[in-house]
N, C-alpha and C positions, 0 to 999 in steps of 0.2 A: 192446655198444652203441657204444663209441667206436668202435670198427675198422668197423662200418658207415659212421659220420659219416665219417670218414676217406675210405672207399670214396668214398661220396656227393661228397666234394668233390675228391676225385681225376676223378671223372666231368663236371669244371668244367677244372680246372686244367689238365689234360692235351690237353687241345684247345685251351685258349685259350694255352697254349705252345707246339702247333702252329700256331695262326694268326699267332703274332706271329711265328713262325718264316719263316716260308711268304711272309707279308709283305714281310719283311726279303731275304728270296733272290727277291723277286719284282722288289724296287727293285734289287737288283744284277745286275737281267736276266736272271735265272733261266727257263725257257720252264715251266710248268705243270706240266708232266710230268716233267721233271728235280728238280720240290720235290717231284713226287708220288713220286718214286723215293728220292729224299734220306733224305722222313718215313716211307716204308714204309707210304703211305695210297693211294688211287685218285686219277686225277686230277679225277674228280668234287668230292672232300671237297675238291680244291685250292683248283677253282672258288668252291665254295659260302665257303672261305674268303678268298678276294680280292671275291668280291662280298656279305661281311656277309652273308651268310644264317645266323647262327646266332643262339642265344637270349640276350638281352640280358643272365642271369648272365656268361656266357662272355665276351660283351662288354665287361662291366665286368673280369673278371680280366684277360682282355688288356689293357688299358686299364694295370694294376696292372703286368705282364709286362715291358711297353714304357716304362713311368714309369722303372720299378727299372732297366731294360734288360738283363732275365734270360734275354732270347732272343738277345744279341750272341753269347756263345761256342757255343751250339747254330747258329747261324748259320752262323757262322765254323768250325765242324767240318765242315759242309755244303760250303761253298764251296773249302775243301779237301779236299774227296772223302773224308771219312772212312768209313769203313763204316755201314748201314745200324744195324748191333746198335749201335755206338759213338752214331752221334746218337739213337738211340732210347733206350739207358739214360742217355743224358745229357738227354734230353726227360724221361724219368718222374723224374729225379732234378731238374730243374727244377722241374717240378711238386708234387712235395713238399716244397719247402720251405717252412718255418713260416707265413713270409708271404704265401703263395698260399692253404694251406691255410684258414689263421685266417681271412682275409678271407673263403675260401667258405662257410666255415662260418657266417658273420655273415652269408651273405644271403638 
């Protein structure tokens, strides 16, 4: 049962540290495409994440992302070209951390 809840809020957390991601390389003049190649998503998902099209859980986590500023060095691996797999396990390792989880779980 726990490792569902987990899943479950992983299914929160992981997007909403892609959007604070995505955000962050968007103010550093990033073009769309180049954050959609960064996060290893479509440049559709980029859109929908520069224009707040997602569900206001997600919202509030990002909100939580960018307080803490737990998307600076996933950021900042981006803008240094790091490999796709490097910012992506450093994206899910964002995302599980305690305080992302706990808070999704509270909502």
């Amino acid at each position: 049962m726990m490792l569902a809840s987990c899943e479950q809020a992983l299914r929160l957390t992981i997007p909403a540290v892609r959007i604070a991601v995505a955000k962050t390389l968007a103010d550093h003049g990033m073009q769309q495409k180049e954050i959609a190649n960064a996060l290893g998503v479509v440049q559709p998902a980029v859109s929908k994440y520069l224009n707040h099209k997602y569900s206001s859980k997600v919202a509030k986590i990002e909100q939580l992302v960018k307080g803490e500023g737990l998307e600076k060095a996933v950021a900042e691996m981006a803008l240094n070209h790091k490999s796709k797999a490097e910012i992506s396990k450093n994206i899910d390792r964002t995302a599980s951390r305690d305080i992302l989880v706990r808070f999704a779980l509270g909502l």
